[in-house]
C-alpha positions in Angstrom: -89.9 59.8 -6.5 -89.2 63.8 -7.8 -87.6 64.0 -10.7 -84.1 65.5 -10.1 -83.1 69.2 -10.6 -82.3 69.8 -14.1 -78.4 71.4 -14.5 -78.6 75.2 -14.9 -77.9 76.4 -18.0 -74.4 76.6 -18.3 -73.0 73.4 -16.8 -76.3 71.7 -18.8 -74.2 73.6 -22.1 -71.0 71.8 -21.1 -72.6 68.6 -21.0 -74.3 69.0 -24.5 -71.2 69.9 -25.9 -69.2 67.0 -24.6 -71.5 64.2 -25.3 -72.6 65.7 -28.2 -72.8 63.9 -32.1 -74.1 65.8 -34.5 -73.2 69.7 -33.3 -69.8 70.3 -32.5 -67.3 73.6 -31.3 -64.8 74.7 -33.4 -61.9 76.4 -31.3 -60.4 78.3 -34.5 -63.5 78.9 -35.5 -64.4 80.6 -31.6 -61.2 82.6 -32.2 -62.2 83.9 -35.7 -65.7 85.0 -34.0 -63.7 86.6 -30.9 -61.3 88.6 -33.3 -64.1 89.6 -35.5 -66.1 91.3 -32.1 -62.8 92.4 -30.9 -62.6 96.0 -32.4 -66.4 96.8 -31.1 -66.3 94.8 -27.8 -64.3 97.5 -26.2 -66.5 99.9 -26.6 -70.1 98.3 -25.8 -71.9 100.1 -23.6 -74.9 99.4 -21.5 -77.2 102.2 -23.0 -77.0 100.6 -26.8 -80.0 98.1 -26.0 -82.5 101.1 -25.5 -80.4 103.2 -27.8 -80.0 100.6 -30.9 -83.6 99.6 -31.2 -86.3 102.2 -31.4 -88.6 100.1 -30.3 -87.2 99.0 -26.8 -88.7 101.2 -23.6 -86.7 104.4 -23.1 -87.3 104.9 -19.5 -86.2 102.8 -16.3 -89.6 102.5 -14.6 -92.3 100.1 -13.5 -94.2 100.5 -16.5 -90.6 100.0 -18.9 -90.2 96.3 -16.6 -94.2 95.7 -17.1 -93.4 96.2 -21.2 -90.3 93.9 -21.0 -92.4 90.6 -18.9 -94.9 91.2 -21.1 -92.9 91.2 -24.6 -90.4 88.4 -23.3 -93.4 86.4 -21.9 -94.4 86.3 -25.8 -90.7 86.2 -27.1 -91.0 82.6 -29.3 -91.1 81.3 -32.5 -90.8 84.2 -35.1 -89.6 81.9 -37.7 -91.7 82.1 -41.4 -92.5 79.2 -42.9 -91.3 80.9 -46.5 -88.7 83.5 -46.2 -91.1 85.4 -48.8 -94.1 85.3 -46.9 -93.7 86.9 -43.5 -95.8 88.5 -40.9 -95.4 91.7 -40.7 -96.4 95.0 -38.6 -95.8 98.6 -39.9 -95.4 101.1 -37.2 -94.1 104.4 -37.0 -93.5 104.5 -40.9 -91.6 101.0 -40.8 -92.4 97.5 -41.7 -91.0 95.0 -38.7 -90.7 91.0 -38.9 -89.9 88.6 -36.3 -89.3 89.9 -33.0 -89.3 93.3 -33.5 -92.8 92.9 -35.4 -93.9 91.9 -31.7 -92.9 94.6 -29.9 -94.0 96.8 -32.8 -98.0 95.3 -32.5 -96.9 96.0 -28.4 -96.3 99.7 -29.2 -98.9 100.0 -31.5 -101.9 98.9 -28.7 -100.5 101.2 -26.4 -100.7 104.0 -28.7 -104.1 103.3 -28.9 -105.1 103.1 -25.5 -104.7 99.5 -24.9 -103.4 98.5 -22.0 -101.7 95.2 -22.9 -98.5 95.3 -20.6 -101.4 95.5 -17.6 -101.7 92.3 -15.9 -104.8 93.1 -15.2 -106.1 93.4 -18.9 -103.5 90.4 -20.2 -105.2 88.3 -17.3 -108.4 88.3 -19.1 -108.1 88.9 -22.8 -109.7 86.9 -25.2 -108.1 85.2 -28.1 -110.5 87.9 -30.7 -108.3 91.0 -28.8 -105.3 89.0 -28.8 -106.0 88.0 -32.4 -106.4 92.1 -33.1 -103.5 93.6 -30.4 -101.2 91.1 -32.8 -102.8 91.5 -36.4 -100.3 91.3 -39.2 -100.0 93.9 -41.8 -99.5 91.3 -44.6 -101.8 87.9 -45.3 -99.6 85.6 -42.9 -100.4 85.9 -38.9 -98.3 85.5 -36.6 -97.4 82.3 -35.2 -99.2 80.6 -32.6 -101.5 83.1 -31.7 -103.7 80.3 -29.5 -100.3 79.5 -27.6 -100.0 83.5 -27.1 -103.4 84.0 -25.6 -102.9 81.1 -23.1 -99.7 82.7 -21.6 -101.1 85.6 -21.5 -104.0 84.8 -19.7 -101.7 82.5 -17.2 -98.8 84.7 -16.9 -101.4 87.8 -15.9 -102.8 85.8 -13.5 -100.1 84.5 -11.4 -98.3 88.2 -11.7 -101.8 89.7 -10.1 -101.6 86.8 -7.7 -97.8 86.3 -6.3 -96.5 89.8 -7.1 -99.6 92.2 -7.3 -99.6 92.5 -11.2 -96.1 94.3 -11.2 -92.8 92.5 -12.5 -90.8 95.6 -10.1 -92.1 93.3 -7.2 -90.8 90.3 -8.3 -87.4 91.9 -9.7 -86.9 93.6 -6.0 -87.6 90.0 -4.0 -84.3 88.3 -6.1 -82.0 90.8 -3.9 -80.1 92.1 -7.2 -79.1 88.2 -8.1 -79.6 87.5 -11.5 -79.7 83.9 -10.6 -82.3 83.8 -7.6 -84.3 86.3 -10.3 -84.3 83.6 -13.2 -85.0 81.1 -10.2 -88.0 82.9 -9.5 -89.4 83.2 -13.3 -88.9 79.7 -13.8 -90.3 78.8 -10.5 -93.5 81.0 -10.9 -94.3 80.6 -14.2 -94.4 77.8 -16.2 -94.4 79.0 -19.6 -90.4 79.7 -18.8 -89.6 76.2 -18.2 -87.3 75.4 -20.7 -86.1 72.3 -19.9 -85.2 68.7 -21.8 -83.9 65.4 -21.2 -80.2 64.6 -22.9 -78.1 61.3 -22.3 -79.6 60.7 -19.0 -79.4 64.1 -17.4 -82.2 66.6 -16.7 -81.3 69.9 -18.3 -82.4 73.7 -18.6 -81.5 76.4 -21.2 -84.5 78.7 -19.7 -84.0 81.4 -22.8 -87.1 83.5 -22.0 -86.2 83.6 -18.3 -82.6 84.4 -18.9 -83.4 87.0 -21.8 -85.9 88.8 -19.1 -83.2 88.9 -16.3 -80.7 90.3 -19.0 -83.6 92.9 -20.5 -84.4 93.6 -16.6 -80.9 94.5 -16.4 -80.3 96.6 -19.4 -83.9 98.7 -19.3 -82.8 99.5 -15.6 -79.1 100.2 -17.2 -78.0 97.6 -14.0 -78.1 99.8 -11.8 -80.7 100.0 -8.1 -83.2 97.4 -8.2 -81.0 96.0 -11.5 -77.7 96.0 -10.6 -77.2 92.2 -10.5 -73.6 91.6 -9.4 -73.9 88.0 -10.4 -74.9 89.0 -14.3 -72.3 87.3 -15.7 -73.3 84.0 -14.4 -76.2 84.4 -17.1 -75.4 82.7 -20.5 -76.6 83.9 -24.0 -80.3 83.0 -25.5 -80.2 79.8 -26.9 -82.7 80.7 -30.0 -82.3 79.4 -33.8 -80.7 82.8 -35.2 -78.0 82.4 -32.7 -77.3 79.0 -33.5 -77.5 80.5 -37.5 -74.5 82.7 -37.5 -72.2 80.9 -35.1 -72.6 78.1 -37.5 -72.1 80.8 -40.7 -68.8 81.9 -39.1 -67.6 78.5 -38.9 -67.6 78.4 -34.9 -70.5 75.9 -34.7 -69.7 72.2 -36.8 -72.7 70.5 -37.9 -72.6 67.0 -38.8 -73.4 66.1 -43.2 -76.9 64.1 -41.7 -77.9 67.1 -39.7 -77.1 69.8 -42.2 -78.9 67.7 -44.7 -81.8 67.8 -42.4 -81.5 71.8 -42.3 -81.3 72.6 -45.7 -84.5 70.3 -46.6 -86.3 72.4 -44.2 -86.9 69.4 -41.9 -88.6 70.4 -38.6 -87.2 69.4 -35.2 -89.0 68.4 -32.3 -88.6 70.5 -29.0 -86.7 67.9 -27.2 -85.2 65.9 -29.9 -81.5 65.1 -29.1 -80.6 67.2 -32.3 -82.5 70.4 -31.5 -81.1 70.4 -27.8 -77.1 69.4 -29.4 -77.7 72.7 -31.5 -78.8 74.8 -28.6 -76.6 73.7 -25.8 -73.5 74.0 -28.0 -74.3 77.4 -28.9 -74.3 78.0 -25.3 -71.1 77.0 -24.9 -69.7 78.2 -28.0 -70.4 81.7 -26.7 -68.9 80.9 -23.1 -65.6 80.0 -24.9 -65.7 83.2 -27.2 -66.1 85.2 -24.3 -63.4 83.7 -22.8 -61.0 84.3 -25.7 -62.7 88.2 -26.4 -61.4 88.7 -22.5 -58.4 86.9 -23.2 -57.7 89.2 -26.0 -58.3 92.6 -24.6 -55.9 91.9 -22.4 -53.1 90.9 -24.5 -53.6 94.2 -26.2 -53.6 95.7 -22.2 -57.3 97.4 -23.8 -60.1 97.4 -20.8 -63.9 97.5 -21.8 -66.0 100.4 -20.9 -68.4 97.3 -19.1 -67.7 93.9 -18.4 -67.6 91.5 -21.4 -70.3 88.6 -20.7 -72.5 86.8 -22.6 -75.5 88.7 -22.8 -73.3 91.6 -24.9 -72.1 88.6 -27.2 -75.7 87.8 -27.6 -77.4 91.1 -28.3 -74.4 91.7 -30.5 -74.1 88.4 -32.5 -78.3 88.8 -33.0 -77.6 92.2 -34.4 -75.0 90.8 -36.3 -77.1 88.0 -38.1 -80.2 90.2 -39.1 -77.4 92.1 -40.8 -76.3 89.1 -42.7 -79.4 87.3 -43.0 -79.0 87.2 -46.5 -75.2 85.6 -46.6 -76.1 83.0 -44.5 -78.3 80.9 -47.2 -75.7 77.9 -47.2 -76.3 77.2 -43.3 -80.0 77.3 -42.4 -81.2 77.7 -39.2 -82.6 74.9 -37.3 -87.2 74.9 -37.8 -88.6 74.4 -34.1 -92.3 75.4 -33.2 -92.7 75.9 -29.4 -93.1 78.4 -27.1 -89.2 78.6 -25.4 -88.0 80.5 -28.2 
């Protein structure tokens, strides 16, 4: 018998959240978070993910979609094991960590002639050139480097084979749905499966696939092949950051056991009913902020320059947390190794 299809990502939120024990919303707490975004929100803009981050492609191409598959494909587990001892990749004069030390190591390779958003060289590359495309400035590599070179090598391979080695062609076959576009990553390439098992129900978060469809959308600035009219349907990236600051601003409840777990540094198991209460109520913490953000512009009669969904709240709320990374010591975020984020 096949297993059933998991829930998509947002009803599969919903569900966490109301059978949930140990994570819970807080609606003040989702107000304080909407009021706090609501002298920016109304001015967010498209353009501000290429023109925020130096790093991000500047132009709307093929070979700005081939850099974003490739990067997202590889967007997981950032996290140091001691805040003090970090990977770390200096380019262009500055020292990056996490993500952005990923995308830096990207930028780097190409620089010097390598070739690494090519399926055709990812398809093939061997764990040594991976080992030196992603080599750390400092004594600590980055994580799961093994786990890297295999999705490299599987992802370049299928992307040759179903789409002829360009993500454009498999962008233009989803017919400018973000949905039938995550559909399709998830579909066609397994390392995107993000998917768990919670009080009897088959569920997805897919944050790789969704953050590729909402990257897809911003590098193109949605509009030809990326003007998804169903964007909003996509929810934010359920990550451990994310989880982070809703929890610092007081919109996220964790229970005394978990927190306890948190601050000892305890690691949770991709799967485990904890992990997946902290990531599906994030999800639907950020539904219900966006809800009351909307719900507040319009009592003020103020209308956004671009509609309000839950990839802004994301990119914003990320920003917003590697600002404050260093006031958000009482609430740690939750310690996962795996390759979904």
């Amino acid at each position: 018998m096949e297993a059933p299809m998991p829930l998509p990502p947002r009803e599969s939120a919903r569900f966490v959240a109301e059978n949930s024990r140990d994570v819970g919303v807080d609606r003040e707490g989702v107000r304080r978070v909407a009021e706090l975004l609501l002298p920016a929100a109304v001015a967010w803009r498209m353009e501000q993910w290429k023109a925020l981050h130096e790093l991000n492609p500047r132009g709307s191409d093929e070979a700005a979609l081939d850099w974003v598959f490739m990067v997202d494909s590889l967007n997981f587990s950032f996290w140091a094991e001691r805040e003090e001892r970090k990977c770390e990749v200096r380019y262009g004069g500055t020292a990056y960590t996490g993500y952005w030390a990923l995308c830096a190591a990207v930028n780097r390779a190409l620089d010097q002639g390598i070739p690494v958003t090519s399926a055709s060289y990812y398809a093939t590359v061997t764990l040594d050139q991976v080992r030196n495309i992603f080599r750390s400035d400092t004594a600590v590599p980055m994580p799961l480097l093994e786990e890297r070179h295999r999705i490299l090598n599987e992802t370049g391979k299928i992307l040759l084979e179903k789409f002829g080695g360009s993500f454009l062609n498999c962008v233009q076959k989803s017919g400018k749905s973000a949905q039938k576009l995550m559909h399709l990553i998830v579909e066609n390439f397994p390392s995107y499966r993000d998917e768990a098992w919670f009080e009897g129900k088959r569920i997805s978060f897919y944050k790789r696939a969704q953050i590729l469809v909402a990257d897809t959308w911003s590098v193109l600035e949605g509009k030809g092949d990326g003007s998804f009219e169903d964007i909003s349907s996509i929810t934010m990236f359920a990550d451990y950051r994310l989880p982070q600051i809703l929890a610092h601003l007081g919109a996220l409840k964790y229970s005394d056991e978990l927190l306890k777990k948190l601050l000892e540094g305890e690691m949770l198991l991709n799967g485990d009913k904890q992990e997946v209460e902290i990531r599906g109520c994030s999800i639907w913490c950020v539904e219900l902020i966006r809800d009351c953000l909307l719900e507040l512009l319009e009592k003020r009669g103020e209308t956004p320059l671009v509609e309000i969904n839950a990839i802004l709240l994301d990119y914003h709320l990320w920003d917003y947390a590697r600002e404050h990374r260093d006031d958000m010591k009482g609430v740690p975020f939750h310690r996962t190794r795996c390759i979904y984020y």
